[in-house]
C-alpha positions as CSV (number, residue, x, y, z in Angstrom):
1,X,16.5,121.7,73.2
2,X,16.0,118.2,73.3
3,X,17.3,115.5,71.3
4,X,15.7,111.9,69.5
5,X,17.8,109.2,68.7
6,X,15.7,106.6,67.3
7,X,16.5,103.3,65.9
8,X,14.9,99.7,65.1
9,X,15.7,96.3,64.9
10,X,14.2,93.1,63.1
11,X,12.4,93.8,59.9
12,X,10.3,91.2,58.3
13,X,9.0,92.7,55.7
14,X,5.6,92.0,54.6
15,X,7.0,87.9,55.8
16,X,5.2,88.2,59.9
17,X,6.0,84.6,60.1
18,X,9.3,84.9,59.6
19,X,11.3,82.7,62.5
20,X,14.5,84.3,62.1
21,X,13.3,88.1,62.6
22,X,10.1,87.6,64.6
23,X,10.0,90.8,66.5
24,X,10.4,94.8,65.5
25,X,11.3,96.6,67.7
26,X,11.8,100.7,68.0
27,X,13.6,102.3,70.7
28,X,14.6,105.8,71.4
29,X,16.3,107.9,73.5
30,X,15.8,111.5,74.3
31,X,18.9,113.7,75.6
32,X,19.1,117.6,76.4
33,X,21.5,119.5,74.3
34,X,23.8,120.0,77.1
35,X,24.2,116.1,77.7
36,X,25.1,115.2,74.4
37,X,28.6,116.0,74.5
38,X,28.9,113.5,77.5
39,X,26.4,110.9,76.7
40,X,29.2,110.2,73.2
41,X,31.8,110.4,75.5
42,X,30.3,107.7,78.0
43,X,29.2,105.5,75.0
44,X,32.8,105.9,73.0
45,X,34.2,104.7,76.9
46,X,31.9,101.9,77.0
47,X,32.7,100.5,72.8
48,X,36.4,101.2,73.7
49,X,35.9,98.9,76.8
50,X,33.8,96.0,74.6
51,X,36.2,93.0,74.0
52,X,36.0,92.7,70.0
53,X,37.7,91.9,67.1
54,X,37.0,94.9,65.2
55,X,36.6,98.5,66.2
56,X,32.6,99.2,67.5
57,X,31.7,102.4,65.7
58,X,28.0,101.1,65.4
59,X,26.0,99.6,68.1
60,X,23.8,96.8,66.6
61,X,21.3,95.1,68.6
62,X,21.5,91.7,66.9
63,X,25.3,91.2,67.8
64,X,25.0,92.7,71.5
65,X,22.7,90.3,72.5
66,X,24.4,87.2,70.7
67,X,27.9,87.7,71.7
């Protein structure tokens, strides 16, 4: 079995012009059942590793890429 993790970023609404959310983007990521289990392991390695001032139990596309 296979598994979909999908998720978006930027939403402008019916507002395309909008300057501060110009692009929508979709992403996804397929992983076989057997590569779950060590996919969240990897990913709760990496948050653990991420210098913040709050715990990362969300990755957010908006606050990866401006610090």
């Amino acid at each position: 079995m296979l598994f979909c993790y999908v998720d978006e970023a930027g939403n402008t609404g019916r507002r395309l012009d909008d300057p501060v959310q110009p692009v929508h983007l979709i992403a996804a990521v397929i992983v076989r059942e057997d590569r779950v289990r060590r996919m969240t392991e990897r990913l709760d390695y990496l948050a653990s590793q991420a210098t913040t001032w709050y715990p990362v139990v969300e990755y957010h596309g908006y606050e990866l890429f401006h610090g």
